[in-house]
C-alpha positions in Angstrom: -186.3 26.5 -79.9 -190.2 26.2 -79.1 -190.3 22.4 -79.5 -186.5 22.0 -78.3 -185.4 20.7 -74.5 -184.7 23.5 -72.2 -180.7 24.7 -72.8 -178.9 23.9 -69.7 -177.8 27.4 -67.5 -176.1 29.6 -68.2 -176.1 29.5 -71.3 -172.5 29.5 -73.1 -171.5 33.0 -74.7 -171.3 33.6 -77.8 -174.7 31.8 -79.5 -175.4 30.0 -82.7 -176.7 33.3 -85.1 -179.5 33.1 -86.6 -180.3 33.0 -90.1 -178.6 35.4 -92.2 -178.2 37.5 -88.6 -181.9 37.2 -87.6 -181.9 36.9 -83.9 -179.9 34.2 -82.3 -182.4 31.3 -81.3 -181.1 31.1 -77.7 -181.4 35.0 -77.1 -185.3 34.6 -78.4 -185.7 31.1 -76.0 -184.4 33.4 -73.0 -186.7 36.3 -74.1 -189.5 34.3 -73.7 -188.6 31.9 -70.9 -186.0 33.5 -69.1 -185.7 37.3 -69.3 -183.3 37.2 -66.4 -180.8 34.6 -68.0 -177.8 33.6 -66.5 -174.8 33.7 -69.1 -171.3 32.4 -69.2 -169.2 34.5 -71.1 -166.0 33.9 -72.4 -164.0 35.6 -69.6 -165.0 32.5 -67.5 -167.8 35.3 -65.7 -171.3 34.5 -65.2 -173.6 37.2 -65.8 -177.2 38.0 -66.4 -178.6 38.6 -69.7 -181.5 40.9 -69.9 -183.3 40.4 -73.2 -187.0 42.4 -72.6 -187.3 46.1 -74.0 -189.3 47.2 -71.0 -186.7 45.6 -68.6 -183.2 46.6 -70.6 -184.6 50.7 -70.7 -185.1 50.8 -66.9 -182.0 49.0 -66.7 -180.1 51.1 -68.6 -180.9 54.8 -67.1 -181.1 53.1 -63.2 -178.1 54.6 -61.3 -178.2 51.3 -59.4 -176.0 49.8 -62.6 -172.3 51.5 -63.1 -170.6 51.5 -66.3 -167.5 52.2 -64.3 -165.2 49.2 -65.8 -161.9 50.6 -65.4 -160.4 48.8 -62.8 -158.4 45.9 -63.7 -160.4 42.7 -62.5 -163.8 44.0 -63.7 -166.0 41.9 -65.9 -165.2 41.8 -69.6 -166.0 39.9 -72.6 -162.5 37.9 -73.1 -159.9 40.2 -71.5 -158.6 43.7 -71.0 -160.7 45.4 -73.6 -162.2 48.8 -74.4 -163.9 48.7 -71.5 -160.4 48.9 -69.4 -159.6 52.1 -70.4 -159.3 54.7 -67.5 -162.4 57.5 -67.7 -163.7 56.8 -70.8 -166.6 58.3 -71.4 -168.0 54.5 -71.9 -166.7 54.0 -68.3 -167.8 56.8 -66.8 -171.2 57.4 -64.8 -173.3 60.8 -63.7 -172.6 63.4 -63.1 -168.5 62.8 -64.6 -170.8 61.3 -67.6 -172.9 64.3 -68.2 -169.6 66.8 -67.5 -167.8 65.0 -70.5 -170.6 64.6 -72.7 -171.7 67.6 -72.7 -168.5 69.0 -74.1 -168.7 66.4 -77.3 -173.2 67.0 -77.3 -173.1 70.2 -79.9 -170.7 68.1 -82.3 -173.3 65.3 -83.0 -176.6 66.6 -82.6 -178.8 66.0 -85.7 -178.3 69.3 -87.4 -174.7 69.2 -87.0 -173.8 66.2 -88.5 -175.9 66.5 -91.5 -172.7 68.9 -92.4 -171.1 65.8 -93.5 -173.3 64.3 -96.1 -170.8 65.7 -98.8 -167.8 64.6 -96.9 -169.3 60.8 -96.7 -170.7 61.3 -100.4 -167.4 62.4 -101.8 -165.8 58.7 -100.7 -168.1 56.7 -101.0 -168.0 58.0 -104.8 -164.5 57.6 -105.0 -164.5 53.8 -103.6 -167.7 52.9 -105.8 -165.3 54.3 -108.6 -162.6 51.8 -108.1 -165.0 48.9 -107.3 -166.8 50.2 -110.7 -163.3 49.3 -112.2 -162.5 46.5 -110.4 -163.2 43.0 -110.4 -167.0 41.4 -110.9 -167.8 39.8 -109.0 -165.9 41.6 -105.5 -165.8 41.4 -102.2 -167.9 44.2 -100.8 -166.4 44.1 -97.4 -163.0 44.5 -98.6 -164.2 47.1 -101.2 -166.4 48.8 -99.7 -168.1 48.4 -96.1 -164.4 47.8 -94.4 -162.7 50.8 -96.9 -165.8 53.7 -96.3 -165.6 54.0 -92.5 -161.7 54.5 -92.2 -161.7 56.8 -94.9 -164.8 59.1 -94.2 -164.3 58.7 -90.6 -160.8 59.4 -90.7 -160.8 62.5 -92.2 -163.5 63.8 -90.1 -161.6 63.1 -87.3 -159.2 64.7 -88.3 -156.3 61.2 -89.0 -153.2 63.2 -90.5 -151.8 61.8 -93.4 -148.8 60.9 -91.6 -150.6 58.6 -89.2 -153.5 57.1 -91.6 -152.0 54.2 -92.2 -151.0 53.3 -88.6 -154.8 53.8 -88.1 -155.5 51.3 -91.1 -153.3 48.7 -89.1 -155.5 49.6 -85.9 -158.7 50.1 -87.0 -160.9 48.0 -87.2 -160.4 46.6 -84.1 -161.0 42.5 -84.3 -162.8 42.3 -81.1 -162.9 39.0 -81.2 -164.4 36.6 -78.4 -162.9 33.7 -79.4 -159.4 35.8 -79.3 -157.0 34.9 -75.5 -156.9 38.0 -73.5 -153.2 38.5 -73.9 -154.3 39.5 -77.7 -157.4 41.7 -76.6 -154.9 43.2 -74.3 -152.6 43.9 -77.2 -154.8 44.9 -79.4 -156.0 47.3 -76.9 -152.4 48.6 -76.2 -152.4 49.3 -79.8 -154.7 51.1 -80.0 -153.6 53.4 -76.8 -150.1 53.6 -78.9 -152.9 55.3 -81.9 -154.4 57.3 -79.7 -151.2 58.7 -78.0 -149.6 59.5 -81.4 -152.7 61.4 -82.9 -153.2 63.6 -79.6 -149.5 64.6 -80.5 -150.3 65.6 -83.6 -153.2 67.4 -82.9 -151.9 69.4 -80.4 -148.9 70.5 -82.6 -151.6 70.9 -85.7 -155.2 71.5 -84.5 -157.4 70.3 -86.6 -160.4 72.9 -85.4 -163.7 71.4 -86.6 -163.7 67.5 -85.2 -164.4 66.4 -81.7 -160.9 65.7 -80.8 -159.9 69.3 -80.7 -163.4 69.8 -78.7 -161.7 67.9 -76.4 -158.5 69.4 -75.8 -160.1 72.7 -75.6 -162.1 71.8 -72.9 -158.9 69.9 -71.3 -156.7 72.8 -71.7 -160.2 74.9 -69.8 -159.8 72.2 -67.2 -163.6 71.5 -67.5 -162.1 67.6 -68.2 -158.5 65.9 -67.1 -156.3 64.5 -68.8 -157.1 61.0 -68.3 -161.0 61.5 -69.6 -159.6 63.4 -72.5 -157.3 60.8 -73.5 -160.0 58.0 -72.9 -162.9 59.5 -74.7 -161.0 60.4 -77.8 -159.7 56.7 -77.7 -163.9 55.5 -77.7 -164.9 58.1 -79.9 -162.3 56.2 -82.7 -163.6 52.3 -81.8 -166.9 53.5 -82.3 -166.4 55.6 -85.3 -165.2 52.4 -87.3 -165.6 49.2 -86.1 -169.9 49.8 -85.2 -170.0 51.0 -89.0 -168.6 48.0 -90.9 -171.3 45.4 -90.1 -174.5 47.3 -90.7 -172.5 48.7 -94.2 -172.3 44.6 -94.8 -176.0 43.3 -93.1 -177.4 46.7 -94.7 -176.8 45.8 -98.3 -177.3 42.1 -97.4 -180.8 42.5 -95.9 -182.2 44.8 -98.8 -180.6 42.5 -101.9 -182.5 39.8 -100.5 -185.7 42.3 -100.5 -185.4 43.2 -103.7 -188.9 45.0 -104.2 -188.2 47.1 -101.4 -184.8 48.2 -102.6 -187.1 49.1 -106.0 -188.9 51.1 -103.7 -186.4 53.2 -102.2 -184.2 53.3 -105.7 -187.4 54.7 -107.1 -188.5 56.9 -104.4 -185.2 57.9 -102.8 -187.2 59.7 -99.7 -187.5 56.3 -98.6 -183.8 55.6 -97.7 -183.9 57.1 -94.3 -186.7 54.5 -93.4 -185.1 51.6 -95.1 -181.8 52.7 -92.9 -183.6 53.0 -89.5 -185.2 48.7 -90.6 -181.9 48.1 -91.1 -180.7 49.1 -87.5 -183.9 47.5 -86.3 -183.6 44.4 -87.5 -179.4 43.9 -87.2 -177.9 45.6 -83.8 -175.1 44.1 -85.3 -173.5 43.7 -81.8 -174.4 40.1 -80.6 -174.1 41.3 -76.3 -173.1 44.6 -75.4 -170.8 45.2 -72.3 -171.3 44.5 -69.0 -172.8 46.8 -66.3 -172.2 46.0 -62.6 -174.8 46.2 -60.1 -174.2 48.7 -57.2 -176.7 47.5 -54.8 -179.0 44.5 -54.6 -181.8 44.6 -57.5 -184.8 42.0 -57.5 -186.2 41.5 -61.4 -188.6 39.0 -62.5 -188.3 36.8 -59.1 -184.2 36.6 -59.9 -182.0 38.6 -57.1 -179.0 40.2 -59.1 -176.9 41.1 -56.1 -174.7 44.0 -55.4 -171.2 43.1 -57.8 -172.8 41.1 -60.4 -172.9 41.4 -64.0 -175.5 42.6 -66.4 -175.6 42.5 -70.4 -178.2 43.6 -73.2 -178.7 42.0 -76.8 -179.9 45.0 -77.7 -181.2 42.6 -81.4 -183.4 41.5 -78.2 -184.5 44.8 -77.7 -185.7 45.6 -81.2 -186.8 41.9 -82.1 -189.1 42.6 -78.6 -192.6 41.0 -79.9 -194.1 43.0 -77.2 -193.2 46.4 -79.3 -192.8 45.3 -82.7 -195.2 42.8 -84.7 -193.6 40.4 -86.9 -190.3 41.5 -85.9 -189.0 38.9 -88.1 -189.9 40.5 -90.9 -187.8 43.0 -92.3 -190.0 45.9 -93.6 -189.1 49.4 -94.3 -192.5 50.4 -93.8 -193.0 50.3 -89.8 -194.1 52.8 -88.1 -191.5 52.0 -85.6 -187.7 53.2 -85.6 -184.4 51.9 -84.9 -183.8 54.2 -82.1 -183.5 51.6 -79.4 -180.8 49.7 -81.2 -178.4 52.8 -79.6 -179.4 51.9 -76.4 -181.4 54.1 -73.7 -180.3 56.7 -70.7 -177.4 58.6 -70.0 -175.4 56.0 -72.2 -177.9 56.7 -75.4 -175.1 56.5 -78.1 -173.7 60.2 -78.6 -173.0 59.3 -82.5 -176.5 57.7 -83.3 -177.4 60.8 -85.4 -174.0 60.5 -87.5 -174.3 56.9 -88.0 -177.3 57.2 -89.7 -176.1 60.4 -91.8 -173.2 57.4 -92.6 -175.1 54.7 -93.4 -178.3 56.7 -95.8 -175.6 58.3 -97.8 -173.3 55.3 -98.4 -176.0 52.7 -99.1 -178.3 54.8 -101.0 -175.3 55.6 -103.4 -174.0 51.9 -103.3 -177.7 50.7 -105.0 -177.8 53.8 -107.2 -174.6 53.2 -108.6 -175.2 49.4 -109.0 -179.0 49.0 -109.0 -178.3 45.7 -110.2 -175.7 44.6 -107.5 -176.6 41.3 -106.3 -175.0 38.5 -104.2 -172.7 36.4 -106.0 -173.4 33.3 -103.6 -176.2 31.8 -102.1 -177.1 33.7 -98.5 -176.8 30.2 -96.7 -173.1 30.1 -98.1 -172.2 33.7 -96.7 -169.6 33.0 -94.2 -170.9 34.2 -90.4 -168.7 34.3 -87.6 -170.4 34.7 -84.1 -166.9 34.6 -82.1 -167.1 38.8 -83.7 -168.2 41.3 -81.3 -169.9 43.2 -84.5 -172.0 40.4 -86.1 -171.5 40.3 -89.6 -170.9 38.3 -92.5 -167.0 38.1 -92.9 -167.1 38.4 -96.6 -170.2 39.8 -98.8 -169.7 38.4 -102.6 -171.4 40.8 -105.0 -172.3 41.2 -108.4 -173.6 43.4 -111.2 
């Protein structure tokens, strides 16, 4: 983009990725030229793109910007999403925010989730069994990024048997930009229907140890209503699944095409937490995050966002931010540097940051020490990338070993 003509404004949402998921070349252009960037998005609404690390953390923990999306009319991606869905944690701002949070906070600290290293172990085993077994070369979306998340996930969120495969149809959500909203509104529907059923069940059956019971104990204590209850057990699920499958696809991507520093961490496996937090540094995996709406007038970098408008992170921007990381085009396992900031910053800091991570050492360390061989069946530049994808990804990964 350095040598190219200024893109006309705003720019047209989603971008061109990229190479092999690097940083789209019109988020870096506004980075450096525009760092209060006017965007279209596929809604039809224009909003402003913040791309800076310094301007995106004060952003994101300033009470002057709501996450409160709920009302019908607010600005979404395409249509009627996630982000419609009444008192969601997601939607919801201090001090509602820090009442509901606080009831989920104990479940997901970084002690507690390190309880489910055997749980995530046990299936990824079982799924690396039947990819052992099946077909060289394979698909490892299909056998294994896509499969590991619903599984593990599922059972620690306690999916009854009798509903798992209504959450198979459900889960992953598509969240696709280039979808109508009449089909983000019904996927979203579906996903209510999910959510509705599994409640049910789980008040006839608690299922004691999982965050949905959490939940309706602290509904039936009436420290949360009904309508947050139902609305943060409905996020905790699109978060639990869909977030997961890319970087279980970039992940393995990323480190086959560095193949002496996948040596490293095969031979010193101390090293997979670090390669994991590169990995979240260098793929966010979500292209533009949801909007925010200002509450009151806000002056940044010259540009007035006025009271109503919309604001949206690339949080890739945040982590690819030349002014905190050097080279961050370079993927290396080494940095001092984490990839905290891919979660986000403030009240909103992702609650399950400490499980993902828990998720993604366990199942990628034993993917590479099962096949330390396992390489891509296809030339990178022939992996097929679809940007229209909330979760930036490839959409197949051919392997081999």
């Amino acid at each position: 983009m350095t040598n190219s003509p200024e893109p006309r404004l705003p720019l047209q949402y989603p971008f061109p990725l990229g190479d092999t998921g690097a940083l789209p070349p019109l988020t870096a252009w506004a980075q450096r030229a525009r760092p209060v960037c006017p965007v279209r998005l596929p809604s039809g609404i224009t909003a402003w793109m913040l791309t800076r690390k310094d301007d995106v953390a004060r952003m994101l923990a300033d009470n002057r910007f709501s996450r409160d999306l709920a009302e019908r009319g607010s600005p979404r991606m395409v249509g009627e999403d996630l982000t419609s869905v009444d008192d969601a944690i997601f939607n919801l701002d201090p001090p509602d925010h820090d009442r509901v949070r606080q009831v989920l906070s104990g479940w997901f600290t970084r002690r507690a989730v390190q309880r489910h290293r055997p749980l995530v172990a046990r299936h990824a085993n079982r799924l690396l069994d039947l990819m052992s077994n099946g077909p060289n070369p394979t698909d490892l979306v299909e056998s294994y990024s896509a499969a590991l998340p619903l599984d593990a996930m599922g059972e620690l969120l306690g999916v009854p048997a009798e509903l798992a495969e209504q959450c198979r149809r459900t889960y992953p959500m598509s969240l696709d930009l280039s979808s109508t909203q009449e089909a983000v509104e019904k996927e979203t529907d579906a996903a209510k229907q999910f959510i509705a059923r599994l409640i049910a069940a789980h008040r006839a059956d608690p299922v004691p140890d999982s965050p949905v019971h959490a939940l309706l104990r602290a509904r039936s204590q009436g420290v949360i209503s009904e309508s947050e209850m139902f609305g943060t057990v409905f996020l905790i699920f699109v978060t639990s699944f869909d977030p997961l499958v890319a970087p279980l696809t970039t992940g393995p991507m990323i480190l086959m095409l560095h193949r002496k520093q996948l040596a490293e961490c095969l031979a010193e496996p101390a090293l997979w937490p670090k390669a994991i937090e590169e990995v979240l540094r260098y793929f966010h995996n979500g292209g533009l995050g949801f909007p925010r709406i200002a509450r009151e007038d806000v002056e940044l970098h010259g540009t007035l966002i006025k009271r109503g408008d919309a604001v949206v992170v690339p949080m890739q921007a945040v982590t690819w931010d030349p002014r905190h990381y050097h080279n961050p085009e370079r993927f290396n396992i080494h940095r001092s540097t984490d990839g905290s900031a891919t979660f986000g910053a403030g009240p909103h800091y992702c609650l399950g940051s400490q499980l993902a991570r828990v998720v993604l050492q366990e199942a990628i360390s034993a993917l590479f020490h099962r096949f330390p061989t396992l390489d891509l069946a296809v030339s990178e530049r022939e992996l097929p990338w679809d940007p229209n994808r909330m979760f930036t990804r490839p959409m197949q990964l051919p392997v081999t070993w």
